[in-house]
C-alpha positions in Angstrom: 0.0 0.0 0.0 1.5 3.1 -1.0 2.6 5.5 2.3 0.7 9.0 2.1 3.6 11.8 1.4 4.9 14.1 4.6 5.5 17.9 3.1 8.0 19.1 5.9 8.4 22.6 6.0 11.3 24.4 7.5 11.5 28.0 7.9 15.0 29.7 8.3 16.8 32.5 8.9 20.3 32.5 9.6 20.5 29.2 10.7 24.0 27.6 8.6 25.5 26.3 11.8 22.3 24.1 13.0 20.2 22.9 9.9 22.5 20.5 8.2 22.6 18.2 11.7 18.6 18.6 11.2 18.5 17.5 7.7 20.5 14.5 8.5 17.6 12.9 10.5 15.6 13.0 8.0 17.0 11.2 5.0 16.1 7.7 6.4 12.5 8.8 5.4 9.9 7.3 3.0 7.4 9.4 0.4 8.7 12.5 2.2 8.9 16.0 0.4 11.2 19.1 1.9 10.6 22.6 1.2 12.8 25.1 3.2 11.5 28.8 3.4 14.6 31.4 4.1 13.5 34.5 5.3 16.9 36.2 3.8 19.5 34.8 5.6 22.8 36.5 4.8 25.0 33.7 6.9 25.5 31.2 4.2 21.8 29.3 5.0 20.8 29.7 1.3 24.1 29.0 -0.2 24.1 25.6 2.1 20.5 24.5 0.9 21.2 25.4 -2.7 24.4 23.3 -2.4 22.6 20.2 -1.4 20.3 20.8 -4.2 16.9 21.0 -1.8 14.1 22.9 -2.6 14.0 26.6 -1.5 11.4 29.5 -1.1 12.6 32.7 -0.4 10.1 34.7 1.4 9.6 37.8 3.3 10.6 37.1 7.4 8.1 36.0 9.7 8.0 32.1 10.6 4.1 32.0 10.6 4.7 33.5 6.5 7.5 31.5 6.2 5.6 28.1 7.1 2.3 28.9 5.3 4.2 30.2 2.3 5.8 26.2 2.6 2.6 25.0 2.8 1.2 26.4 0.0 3.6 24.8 -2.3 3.6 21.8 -0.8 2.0 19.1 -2.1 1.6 16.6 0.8 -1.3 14.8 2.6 0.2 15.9 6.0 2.2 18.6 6.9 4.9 18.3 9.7 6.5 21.7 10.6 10.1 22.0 11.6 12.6 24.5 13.3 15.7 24.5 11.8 17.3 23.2 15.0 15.3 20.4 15.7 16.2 16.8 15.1 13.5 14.5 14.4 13.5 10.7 15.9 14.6 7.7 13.6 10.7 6.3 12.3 9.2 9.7 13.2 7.4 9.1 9.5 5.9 6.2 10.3 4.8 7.2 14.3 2.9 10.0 12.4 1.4 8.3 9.8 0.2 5.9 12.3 -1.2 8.9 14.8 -3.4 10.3 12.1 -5.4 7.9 10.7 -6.6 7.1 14.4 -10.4 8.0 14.6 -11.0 12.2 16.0 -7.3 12.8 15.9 -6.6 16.1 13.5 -2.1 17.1 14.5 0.1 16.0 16.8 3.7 16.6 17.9 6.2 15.3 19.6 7.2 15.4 23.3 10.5 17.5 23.6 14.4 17.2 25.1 16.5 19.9 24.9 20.1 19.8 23.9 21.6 20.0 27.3 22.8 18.6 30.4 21.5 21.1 33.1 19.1 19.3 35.7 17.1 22.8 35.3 16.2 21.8 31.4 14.7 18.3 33.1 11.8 20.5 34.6 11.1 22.6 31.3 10.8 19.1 29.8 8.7 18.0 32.2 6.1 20.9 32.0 6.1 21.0 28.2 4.9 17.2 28.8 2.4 17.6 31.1 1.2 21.0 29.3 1.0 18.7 26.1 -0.8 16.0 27.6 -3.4 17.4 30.3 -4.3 20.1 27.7 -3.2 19.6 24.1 -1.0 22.3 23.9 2.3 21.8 22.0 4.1 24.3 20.7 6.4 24.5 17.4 9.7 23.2 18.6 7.7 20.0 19.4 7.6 19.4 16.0 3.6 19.9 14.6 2.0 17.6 12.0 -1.2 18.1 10.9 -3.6 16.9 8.0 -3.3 19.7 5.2 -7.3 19.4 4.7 -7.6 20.8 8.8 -4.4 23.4 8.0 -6.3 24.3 5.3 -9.7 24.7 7.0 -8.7 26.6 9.7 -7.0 29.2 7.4 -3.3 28.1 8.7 -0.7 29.9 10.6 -2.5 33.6 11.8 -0.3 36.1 10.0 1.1 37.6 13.8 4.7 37.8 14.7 4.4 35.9 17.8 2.1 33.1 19.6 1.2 31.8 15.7 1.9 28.0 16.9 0.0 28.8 20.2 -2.9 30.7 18.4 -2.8 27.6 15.7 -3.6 24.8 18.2 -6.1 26.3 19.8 -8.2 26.7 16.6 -7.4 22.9 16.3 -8.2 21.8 19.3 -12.1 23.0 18.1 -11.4 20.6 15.6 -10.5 16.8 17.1 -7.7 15.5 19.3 -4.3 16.4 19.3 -2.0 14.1 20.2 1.6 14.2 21.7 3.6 11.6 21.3 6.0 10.0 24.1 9.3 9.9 21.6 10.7 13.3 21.7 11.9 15.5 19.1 15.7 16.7 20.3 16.4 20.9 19.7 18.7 23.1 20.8 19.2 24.9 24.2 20.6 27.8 22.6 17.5 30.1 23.5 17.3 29.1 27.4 21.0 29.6 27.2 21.5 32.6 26.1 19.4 34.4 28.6 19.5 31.7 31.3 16.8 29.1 32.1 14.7 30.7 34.5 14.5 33.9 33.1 13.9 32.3 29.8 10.4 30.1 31.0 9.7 33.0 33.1 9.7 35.5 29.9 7.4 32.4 27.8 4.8 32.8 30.4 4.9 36.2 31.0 4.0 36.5 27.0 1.5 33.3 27.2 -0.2 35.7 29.8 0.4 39.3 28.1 -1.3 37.4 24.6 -4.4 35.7 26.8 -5.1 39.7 28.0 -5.7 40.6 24.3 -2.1 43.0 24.3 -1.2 43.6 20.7 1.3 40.1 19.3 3.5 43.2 17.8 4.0 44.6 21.1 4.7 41.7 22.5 6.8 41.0 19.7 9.0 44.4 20.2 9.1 43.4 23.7 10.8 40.0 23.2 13.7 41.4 20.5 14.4 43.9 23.4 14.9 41.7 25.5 17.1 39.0 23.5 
């Protein structure tokens, strides 16, 4: 029986030192189509990808643009969603071809482990795990797959600069199930890193908060950059 086709869809910007690890775990894949969108990377991102001969959008910035402009010229029966600096698991093909034809379910993702040793990282893992579970709310380093006919139907990725895979799941969740799976995706620490782990989940729910109250996604947007 021929395997329904995977469209993944990476968008990019500036991200030469972490996407050719990512690429790697996905060659091992069967009936699988990859379309990266660069947002105008200017760090040898599009050089790399033209190199290897991939498929390549450019588009205007903006991951929620870049990954419906991907979409759009996809041609897949499901549509799985990358960063650029997360590695998929060996088989994740099959686990999501086998989560979607279940009765009710409409996405899924991945649980998540981040690149990193520090003890503190074990208890971000754990809450993105029980957040996924208890309430089906995975977020886009989790890796989202999703049939194109429910992308399609509930208009995509909302053209904001911010909270776009947040804002995307819960238009989904009005739809069916979405289901996390237990084998994890593996991306990079580099963002709790950079400004420290506490600080960094502190800032996520401060914004998770800031978007519920109806604040503008630009706002918080401008809010973010300052602060990174």
């Amino acid at each position: 029986m021929k395997t329904v086709k995977i469209s993944i869809i990476i968008p990019t910007l500036n991200e030469v030192e972490h996407i050719k690890s990512t690429l790697t775990t996905i060659k091992d894949s069967q009936n699988v189509e990859l379309i990266v969108v660069d947002g105008g990377s200017g760090d040898g991102t599009i050089e790399l990808i033209q190199n290897l001969g991939l498929p390549l959008i450019i588009s205007p910035p903006g991951r929620a643009i870049q990954m419906n402009t991907g979409a759009l010229a996809s041609t897949g029966d499901i549509l799985l969603f990358l960063h650029a600096d997360t590695h998929l698991p060996p088989k994740f093909d099959t686990m999501i071809r086998q989560t979607l034809v279940k009765p009710g379910v409409v996405a899924g993702a991945f649980s998540l482990k981040i690149d990193s040793e520090l003890p503190s990282l074990r208890l971000v893992e754990r809450g993105v795990s029980w957040r996924s579970q208890l309430w089906q709310m995975p977020y886009g380093d989790q890796a989202i797959f999703i049939k194109r006919g429910v992308f399609q139907a509930v208009g995509g990725f909302p053209n904001i600069p911010i909270m776009e895979d947040f804002e995307l799941i819960c238009h989904l969740k009005c739809r069916g199930s979405i289901v996390t799976l237990q084998v994890p995706v593996v991306t990079s620490a580099r963002r709790w890193l950079k400004m420290g782990v506490w600080q960094t989940t502190l800032m996520n729910q401060v914004i998770i908060i800031a978007y519920s109250l109806g604040i503008s996604p630009i706002r918080i947007r401008n809010w973010y950059s300052w602060k990174n």
